[in-house]
C-alpha positions as CSV (number, residue, x, y, z in Angstrom):
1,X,0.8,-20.7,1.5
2,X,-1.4,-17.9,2.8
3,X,-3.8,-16.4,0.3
4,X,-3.3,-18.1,-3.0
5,X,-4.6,-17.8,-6.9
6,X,-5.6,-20.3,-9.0
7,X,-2.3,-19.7,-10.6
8,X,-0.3,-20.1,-8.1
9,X,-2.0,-23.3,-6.4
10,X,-1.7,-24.9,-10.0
11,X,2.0,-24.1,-9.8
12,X,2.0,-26.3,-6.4
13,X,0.1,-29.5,-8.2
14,X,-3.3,-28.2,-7.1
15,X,-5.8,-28.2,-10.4
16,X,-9.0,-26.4,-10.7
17,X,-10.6,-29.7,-10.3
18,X,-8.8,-30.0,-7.2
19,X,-9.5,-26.9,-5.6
20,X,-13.3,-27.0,-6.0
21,X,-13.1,-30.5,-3.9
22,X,-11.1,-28.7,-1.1
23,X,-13.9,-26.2,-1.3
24,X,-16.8,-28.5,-0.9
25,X,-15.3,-30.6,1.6
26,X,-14.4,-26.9,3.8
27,X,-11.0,-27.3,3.6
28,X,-10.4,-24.3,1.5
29,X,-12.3,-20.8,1.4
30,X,-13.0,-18.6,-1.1
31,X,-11.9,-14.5,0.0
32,X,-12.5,-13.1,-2.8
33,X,-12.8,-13.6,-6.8
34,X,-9.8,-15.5,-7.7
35,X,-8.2,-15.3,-3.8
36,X,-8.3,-18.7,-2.0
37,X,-7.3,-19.4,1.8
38,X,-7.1,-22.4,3.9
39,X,-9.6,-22.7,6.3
40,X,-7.5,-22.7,9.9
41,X,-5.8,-19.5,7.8
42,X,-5.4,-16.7,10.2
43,X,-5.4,-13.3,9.0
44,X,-2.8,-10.3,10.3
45,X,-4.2,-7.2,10.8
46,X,-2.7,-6.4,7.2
47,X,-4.9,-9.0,5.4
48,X,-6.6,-6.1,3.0
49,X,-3.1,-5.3,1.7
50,X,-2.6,-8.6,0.9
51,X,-5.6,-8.7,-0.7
52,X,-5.2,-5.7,-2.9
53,X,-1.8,-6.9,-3.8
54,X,-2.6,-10.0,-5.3
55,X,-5.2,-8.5,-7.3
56,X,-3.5,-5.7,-8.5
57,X,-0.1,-6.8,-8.8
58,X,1.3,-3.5,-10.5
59,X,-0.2,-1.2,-7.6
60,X,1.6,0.4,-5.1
61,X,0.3,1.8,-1.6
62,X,0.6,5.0,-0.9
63,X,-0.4,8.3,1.4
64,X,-2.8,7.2,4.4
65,X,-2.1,3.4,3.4
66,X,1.2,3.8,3.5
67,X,1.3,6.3,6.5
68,X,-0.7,3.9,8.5
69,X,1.7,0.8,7.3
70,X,4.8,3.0,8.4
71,X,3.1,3.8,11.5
72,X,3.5,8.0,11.2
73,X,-0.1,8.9,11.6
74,X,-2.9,7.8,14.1
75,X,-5.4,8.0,11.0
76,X,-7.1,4.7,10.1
77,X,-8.3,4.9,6.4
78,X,-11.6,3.3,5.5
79,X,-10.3,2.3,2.2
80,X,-7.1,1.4,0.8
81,X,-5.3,4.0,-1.3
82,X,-2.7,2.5,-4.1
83,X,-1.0,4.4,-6.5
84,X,-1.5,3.4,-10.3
85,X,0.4,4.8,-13.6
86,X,-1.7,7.4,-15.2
87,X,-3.4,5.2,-18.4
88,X,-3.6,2.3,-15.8
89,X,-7.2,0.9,-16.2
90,X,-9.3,0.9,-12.7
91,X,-9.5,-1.6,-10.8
92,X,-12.7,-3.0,-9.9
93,X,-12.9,-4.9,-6.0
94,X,-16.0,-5.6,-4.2
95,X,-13.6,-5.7,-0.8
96,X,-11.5,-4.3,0.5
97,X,-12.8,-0.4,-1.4
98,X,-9.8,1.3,-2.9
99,X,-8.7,4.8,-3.3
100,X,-6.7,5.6,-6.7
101,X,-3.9,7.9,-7.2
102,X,-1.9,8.4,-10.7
103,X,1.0,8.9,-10.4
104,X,3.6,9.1,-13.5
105,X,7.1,9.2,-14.3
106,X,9.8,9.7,-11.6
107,X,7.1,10.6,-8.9
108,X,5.7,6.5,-9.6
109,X,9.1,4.8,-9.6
110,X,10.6,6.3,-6.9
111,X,10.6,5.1,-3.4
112,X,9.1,2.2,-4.0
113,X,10.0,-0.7,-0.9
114,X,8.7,-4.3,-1.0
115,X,8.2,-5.6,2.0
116,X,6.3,-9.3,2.9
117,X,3.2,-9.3,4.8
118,X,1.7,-13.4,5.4
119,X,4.3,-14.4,3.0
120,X,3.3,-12.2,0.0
121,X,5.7,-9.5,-1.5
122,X,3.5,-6.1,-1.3
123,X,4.8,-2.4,-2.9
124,X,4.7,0.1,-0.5
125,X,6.2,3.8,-0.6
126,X,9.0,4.6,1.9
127,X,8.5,6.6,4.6
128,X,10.3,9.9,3.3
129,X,8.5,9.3,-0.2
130,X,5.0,9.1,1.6
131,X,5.5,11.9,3.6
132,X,6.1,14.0,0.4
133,X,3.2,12.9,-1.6
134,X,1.0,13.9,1.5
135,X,2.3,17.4,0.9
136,X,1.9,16.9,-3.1
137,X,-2.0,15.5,-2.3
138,X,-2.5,18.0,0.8
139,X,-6.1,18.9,-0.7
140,X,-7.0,15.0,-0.6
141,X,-5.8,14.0,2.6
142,X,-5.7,17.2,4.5
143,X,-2.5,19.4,5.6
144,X,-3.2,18.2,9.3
145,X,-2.3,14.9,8.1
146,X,0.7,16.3,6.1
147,X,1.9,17.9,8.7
148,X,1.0,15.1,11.5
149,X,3.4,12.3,9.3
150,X,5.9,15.4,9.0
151,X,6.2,15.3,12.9
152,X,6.2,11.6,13.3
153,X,8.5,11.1,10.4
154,X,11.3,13.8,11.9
155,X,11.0,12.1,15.8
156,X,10.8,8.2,14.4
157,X,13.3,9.3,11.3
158,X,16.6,11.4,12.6
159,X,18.5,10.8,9.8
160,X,16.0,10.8,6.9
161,X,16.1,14.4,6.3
162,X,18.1,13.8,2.8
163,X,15.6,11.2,1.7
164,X,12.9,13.8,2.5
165,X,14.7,16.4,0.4
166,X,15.2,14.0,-2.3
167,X,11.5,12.9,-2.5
168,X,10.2,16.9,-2.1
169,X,12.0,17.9,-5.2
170,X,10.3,14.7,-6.8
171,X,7.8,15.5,-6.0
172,X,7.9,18.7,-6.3
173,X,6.9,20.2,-2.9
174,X,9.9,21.5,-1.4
175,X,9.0,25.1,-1.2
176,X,5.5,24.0,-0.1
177,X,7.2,21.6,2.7
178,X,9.8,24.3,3.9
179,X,8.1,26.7,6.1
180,X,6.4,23.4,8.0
181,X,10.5,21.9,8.0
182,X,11.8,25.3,9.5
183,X,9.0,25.1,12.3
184,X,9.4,21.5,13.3
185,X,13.3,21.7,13.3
């Protein structure tokens, strides 16, 4: 089953009871608060997604998470950076450390792709729509990085220039994001 909850283990037959046995006897291991895995479990190299995911449900990853899970930048973020509505209340994780953005509206809801990493359904923004809140959050992640996921985007992405367009006026950088468009095309 991958990493599980309580929730979810109690949905398969598993009780509470249950699942403190499996833990003394080593057949289960505890991640994290409230994340259980079996013990032969082994991890992809996207296991701190999944973790995030299942304790934050409602999140969705964005700008250097997002670059890095799209493969458009050669940056590897120390922490994980999601995307929360703006009243959202902070999540607190000992592991894996976590980078908030609000986001609200249109600029939240849009773009969003699920995808399945070790059998569990993660929220991650499409390429286009992470390229353009790099640009919107240029001060955070640096324009080098804008700019460097513009590039990569553009060779790995012919025909995504509409989606790009689309997500710019979203977000609202489309004059910002022209002159580096012009240069690169």
């Amino acid at each position: 089953m991958g990493v599980a909850r309580p929730s979810e283990l109690g949905a398969q037959g598993i009780s509470r009871t249950q699942l403190a046995r499996l833990l003394e006897d080593g057949l289960v291991l505890r991640q994290a608060r409230g994340l259980y895995v079996a013990a032969r479990y082994a991890p992809s190299e996207l296991h701190s997604l999944v973790q995030v995911a299942k304790r934050v449900p409602e999140s969705v990853f964005c700008l250097l998470t997002a670059l890095r899970f799209h493969d458009l930048t050669t940056q590897s973020p120390a922490e994980v950076w999601i995307a929360l509505p703006e009243k959202a209340r902070r999540p607190r994780l000992d592991y894996p450390r976590l980078w908030v953005a609000r986001f609200s509206g249109a600029a939240l809801a849009a773009g969003v792709e699920t995808h399945r990493v070790e059998s569990t359904p993660i929220r991650v923004y499409s390429a286009a729509k992470t390229v353009a809140d790099c640009f919107k959050y240029r001060n955070k992640v640096g324009i080098d990085v804008a700019v460097e996921a513009l590039r990569d985007f553009s060779r790995k992405y012919r025909g995504g220039a509409n989606d790009l367009a689309r997500f710019a006026r979203i977000c609202r950088v489309a004059r910002v994001m022209q002159p580096y468009l012009d240069a690169i095309a």
